[in-house]
C-alpha positions as CSV (number, residue, x, y, z in Angstrom):
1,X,0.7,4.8,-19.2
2,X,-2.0,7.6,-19.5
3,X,-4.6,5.4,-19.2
4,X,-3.5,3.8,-15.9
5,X,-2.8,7.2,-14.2
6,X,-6.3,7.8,-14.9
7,X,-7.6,5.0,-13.9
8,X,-5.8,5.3,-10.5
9,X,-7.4,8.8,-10.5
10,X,-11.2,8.4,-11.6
11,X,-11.1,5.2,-9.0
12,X,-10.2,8.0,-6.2
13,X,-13.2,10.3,-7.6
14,X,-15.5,7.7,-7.8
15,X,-15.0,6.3,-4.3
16,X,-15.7,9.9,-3.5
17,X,-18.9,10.3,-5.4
18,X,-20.6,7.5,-3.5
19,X,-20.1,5.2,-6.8
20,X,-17.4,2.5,-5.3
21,X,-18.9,-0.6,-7.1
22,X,-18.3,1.1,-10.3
23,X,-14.6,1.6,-9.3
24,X,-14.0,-1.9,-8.0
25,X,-16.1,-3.7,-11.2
26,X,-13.9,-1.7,-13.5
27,X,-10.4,-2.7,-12.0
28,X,-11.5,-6.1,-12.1
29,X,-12.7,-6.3,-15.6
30,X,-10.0,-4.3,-17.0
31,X,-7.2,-7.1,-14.5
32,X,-9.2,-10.3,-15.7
33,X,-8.8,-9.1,-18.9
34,X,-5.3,-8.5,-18.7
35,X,-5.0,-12.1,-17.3
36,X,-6.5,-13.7,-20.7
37,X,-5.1,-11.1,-22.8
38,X,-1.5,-12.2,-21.3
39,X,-2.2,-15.6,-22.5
40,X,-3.6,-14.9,-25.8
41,X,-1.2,-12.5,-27.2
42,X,1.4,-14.3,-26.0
43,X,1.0,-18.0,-26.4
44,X,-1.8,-17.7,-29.0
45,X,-0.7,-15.4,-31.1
46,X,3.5,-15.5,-30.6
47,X,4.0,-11.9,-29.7
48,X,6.2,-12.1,-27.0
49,X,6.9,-9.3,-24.3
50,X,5.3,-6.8,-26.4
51,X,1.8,-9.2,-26.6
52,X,2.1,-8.6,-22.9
53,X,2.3,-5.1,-22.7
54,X,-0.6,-4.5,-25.1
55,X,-2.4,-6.7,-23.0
56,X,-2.2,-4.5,-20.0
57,X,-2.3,-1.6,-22.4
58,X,-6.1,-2.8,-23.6
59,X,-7.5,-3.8,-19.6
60,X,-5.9,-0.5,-18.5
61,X,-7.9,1.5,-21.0
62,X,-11.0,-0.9,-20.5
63,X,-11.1,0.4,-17.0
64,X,-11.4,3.8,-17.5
65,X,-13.9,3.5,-20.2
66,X,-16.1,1.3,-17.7
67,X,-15.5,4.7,-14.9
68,X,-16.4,7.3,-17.5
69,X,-19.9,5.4,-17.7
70,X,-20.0,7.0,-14.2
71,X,-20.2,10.5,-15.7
72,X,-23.8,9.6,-17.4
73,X,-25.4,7.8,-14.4
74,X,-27.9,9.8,-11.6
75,X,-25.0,9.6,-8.9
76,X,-22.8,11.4,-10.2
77,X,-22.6,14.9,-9.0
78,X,-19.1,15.6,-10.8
79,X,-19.1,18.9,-12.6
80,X,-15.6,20.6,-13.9
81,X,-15.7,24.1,-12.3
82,X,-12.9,27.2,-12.9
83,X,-10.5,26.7,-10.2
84,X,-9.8,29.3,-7.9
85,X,-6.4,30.0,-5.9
86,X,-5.1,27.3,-8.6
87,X,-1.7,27.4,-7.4
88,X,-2.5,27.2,-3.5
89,X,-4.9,24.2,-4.3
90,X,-2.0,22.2,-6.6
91,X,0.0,23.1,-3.8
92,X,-2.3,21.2,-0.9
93,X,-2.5,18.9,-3.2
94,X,0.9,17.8,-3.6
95,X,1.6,18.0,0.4
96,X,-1.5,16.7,1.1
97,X,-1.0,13.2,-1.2
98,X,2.8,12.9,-1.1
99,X,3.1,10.7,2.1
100,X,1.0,7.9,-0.1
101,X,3.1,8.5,-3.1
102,X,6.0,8.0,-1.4
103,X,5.1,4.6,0.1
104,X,5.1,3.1,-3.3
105,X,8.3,5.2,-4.2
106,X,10.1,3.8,-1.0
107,X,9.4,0.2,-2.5
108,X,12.2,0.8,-5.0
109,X,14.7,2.2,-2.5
110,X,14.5,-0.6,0.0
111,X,14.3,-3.0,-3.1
112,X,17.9,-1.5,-4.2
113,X,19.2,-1.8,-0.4
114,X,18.3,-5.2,0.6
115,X,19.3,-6.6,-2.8
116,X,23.2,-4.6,-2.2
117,X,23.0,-6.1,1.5
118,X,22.1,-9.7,0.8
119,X,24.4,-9.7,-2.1
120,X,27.5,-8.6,0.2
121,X,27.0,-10.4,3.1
122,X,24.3,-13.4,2.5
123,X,24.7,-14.5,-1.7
124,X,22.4,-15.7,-4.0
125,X,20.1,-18.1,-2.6
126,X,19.1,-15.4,-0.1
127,X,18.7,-13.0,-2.9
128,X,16.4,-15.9,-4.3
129,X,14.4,-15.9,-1.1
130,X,14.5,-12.4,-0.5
131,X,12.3,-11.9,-3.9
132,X,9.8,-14.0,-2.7
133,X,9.6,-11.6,0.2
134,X,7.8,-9.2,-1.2
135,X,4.9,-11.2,-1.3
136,X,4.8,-7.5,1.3
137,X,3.1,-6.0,-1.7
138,X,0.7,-7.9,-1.0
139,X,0.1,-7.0,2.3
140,X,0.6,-3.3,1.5
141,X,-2.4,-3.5,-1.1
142,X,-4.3,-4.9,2.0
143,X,-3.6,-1.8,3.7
144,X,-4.5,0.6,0.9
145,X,-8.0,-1.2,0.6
146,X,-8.3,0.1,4.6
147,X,-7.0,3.3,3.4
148,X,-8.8,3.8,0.5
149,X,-12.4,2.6,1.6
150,X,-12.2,4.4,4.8
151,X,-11.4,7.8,3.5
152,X,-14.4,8.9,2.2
153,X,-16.5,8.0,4.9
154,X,-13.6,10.0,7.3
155,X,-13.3,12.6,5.0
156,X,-17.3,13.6,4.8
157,X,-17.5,13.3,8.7
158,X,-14.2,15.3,9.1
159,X,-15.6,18.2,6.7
160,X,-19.1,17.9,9.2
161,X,-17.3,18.3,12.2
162,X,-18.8,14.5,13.8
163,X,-16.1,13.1,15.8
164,X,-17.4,10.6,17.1
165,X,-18.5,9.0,13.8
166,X,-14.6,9.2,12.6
167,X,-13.4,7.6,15.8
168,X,-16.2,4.6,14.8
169,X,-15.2,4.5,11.6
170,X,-11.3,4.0,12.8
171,X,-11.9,1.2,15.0
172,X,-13.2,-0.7,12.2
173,X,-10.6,0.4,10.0
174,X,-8.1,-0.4,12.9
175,X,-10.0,-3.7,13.6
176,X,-9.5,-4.5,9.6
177,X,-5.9,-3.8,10.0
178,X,-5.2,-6.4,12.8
179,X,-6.9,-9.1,11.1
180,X,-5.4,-8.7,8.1
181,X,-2.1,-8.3,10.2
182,X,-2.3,-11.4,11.7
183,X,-3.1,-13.5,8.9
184,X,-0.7,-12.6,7.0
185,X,1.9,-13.0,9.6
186,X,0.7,-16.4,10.8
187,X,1.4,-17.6,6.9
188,X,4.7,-16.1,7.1
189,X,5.6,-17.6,10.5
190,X,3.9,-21.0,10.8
191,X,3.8,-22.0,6.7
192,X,6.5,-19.8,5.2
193,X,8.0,-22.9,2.4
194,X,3.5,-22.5,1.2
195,X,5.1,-19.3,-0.4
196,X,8.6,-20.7,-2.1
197,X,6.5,-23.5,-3.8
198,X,4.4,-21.0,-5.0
199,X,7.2,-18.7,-6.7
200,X,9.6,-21.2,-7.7
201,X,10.7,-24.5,-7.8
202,X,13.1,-24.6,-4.9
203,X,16.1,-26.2,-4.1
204,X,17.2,-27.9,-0.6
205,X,19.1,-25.0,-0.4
206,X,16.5,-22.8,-0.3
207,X,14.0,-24.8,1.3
208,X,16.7,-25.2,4.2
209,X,17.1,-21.0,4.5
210,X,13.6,-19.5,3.1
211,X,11.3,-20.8,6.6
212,X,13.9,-18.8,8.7
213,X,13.9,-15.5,6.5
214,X,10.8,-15.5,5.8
215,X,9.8,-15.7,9.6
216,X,11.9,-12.8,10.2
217,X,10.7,-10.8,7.7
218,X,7.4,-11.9,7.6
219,X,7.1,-10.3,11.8
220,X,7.0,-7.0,10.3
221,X,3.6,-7.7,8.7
222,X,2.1,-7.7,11.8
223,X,2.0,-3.9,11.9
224,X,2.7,-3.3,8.3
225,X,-1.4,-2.5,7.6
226,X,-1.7,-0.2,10.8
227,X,1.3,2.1,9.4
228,X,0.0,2.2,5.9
229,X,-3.4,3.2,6.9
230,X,-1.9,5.9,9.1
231,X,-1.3,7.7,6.2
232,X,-4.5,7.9,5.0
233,X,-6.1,8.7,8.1
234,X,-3.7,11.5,9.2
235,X,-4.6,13.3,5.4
236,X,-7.8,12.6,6.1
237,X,-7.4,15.2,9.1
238,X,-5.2,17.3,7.3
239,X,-1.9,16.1,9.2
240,X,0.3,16.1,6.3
241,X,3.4,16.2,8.4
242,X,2.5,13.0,10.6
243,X,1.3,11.1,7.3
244,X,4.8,12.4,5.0
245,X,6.9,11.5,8.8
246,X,5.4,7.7,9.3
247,X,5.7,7.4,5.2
248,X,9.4,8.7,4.9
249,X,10.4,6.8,7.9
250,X,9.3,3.8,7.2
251,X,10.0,4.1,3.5
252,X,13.8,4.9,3.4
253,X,15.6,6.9,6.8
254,X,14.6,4.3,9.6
255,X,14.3,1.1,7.2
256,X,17.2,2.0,5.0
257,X,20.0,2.9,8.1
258,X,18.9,-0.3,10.1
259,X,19.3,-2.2,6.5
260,X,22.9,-0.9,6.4
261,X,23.7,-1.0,9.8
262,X,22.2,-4.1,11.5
263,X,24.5,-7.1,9.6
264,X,27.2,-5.0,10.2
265,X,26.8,-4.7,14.0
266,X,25.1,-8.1,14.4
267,X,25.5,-10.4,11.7
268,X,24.4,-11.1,8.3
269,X,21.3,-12.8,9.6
270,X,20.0,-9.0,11.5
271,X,19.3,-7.8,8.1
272,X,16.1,-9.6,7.8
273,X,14.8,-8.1,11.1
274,X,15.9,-4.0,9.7
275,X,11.7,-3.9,8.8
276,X,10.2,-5.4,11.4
277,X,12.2,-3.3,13.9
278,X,11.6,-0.2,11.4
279,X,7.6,-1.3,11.4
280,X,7.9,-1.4,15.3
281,X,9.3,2.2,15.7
282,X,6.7,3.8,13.3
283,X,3.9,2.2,14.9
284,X,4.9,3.5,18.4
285,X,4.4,7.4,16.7
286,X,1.2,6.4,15.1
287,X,-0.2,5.1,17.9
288,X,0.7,8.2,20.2
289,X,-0.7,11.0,16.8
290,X,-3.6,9.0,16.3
291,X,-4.6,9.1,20.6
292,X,-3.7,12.5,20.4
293,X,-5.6,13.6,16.9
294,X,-8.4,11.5,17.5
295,X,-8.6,12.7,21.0
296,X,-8.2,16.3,19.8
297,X,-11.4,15.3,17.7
298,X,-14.1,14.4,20.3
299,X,-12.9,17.2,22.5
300,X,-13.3,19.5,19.8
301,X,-17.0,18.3,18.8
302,X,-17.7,18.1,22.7
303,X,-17.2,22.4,22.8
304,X,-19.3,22.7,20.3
């Protein structure tokens, strides 16, 4: 466990310290061997569950030995200082990077909802569908490669004051966002039984209900990307209160009262619709904070 928080860590600071290939060669090496380590503590040599574990024990610590090579190379400009105001810098910190924490914490709690919803009112072959729903997370990663290249480039401009460059930079980033928003909700809508064959082995059951959810659902990844990335570009200018607002909102308060509310009010079915209406919502705020930050932004470098 270690290992993979620092993994998730040094991959931040490398992106940072202008070293991104190292980060992105050492998650794959350490993923592609837990891919063959899977198969050959498990099948090869019999050990079960726990074969599995080691496996992504062993990539997990492969990847952070392959970042620490940063440490000795001629880009890296890394140097472990005293801190100073210790507590007031944990404390930025932790405001600063809770918005993106919570995204993935939020996965859980709307997880927990839907399956208690579709259970009462909808029963076990929707439950069925519902998990291959969060093919989402696969979306959401999407988003946090937007996130995650774009901040350092954001972040260095921010800290030199060029506005201009960050509003460039976010029309790319916003650019990347639709495309990947309207693939993935083109698979969901026009080939949504593509993604049951892939999970499972369905039944006509399932193959009658899954196109139906699935395009309901799938609607919300239309602006799914935008909202994640929101996050990261609102820390970026040190809006912790419009990321933590778009990520909590999205995450559990507007997503989890229309999950309760909507199958009681308008049928069974409305459940399915609770995240693209919550997607909808949050995307109308980030759209008016980013005009308005972004604006703020090129007037500000304008003055000067």
């Amino acid at each position: 466990m270690s290992s993979f928080l620092f993994t998730q860590l040094m991959s931040a600071f490398l992106r940072n310290d202008g070293n991104p290939a190292l980060a992105t060669k050492a998650v794959l090496f350490g993923g592609i061997f837990n891919v063959f380590g899977d198969y050959f503590f498990v099948f090869v040599l019999e050990m079960g569950i726990m074969g599995a574990g080691l496996a992504t024990a062993i990539g997990s610590v492969f990847s952070l030995l392959v970042m620490l090579t940063h440490f000795r190379s001629k880009k890296n400009t890394l140097r472990i200082v005293k801190p100073v105001r210790l507590f007031f810098i944990l404390k930025s910190i932790c405001i600063t990077g809770f918005s993106t924490f919570f995204i993935d914490v939020a996965m859980g709690i709307l997880t927990m909802l839907f399956n208690r919803q579709i259970l009462k009112y909808l029963g076990t072959d929707a439950l069925a569908v519902y998990g291959i729903i969060n093919i989402s997370t696969f979306v959401q990663c999407c988003a946090y490669s937007i996130g995650q290249a774009s901040q350092p480039m954001l972040s260095a401009n921010f800290g030199a004051g060029k506005g201009k460059r960050i509003v460039q930079i976010l029309k790319y980033a916003l650019g990347t966002a639709a495309v990947f928003g309207v693939v993935w909700t083109a698979l969901a809508v026009f080939v949504p039984n593509f993604f049951v064959r892939i999970f499972m082995t369905p039944t006509d059951e399932i193959l009658a209900i899954a196109p139906g959810i699935i395009c309901s659902y799938g609607i919300s990844f239309l602006l799914l990307p935008l909202n994640i990335f929101s996050t990261y570009y609102f820390q970026t200018l040190m809006k912790p209160m419009a990321s933590f607002i778009v990520s909590v909102a999205r995450g559990a308060v507007v997503s989890g009262m229309l999950i309760c509310i909507l199958p009681a009010v308008a049928g069974a079915d409305a459940v399915w619709l609770a995240m693209p209406v919550t997607e909808l919502l949050v995307a109308v705020y980030v759209v008016l904070k980013m005009v308005q930050y972004t604006k703020d932004l090129t007037l500000g470098e304008m003055m000067e």
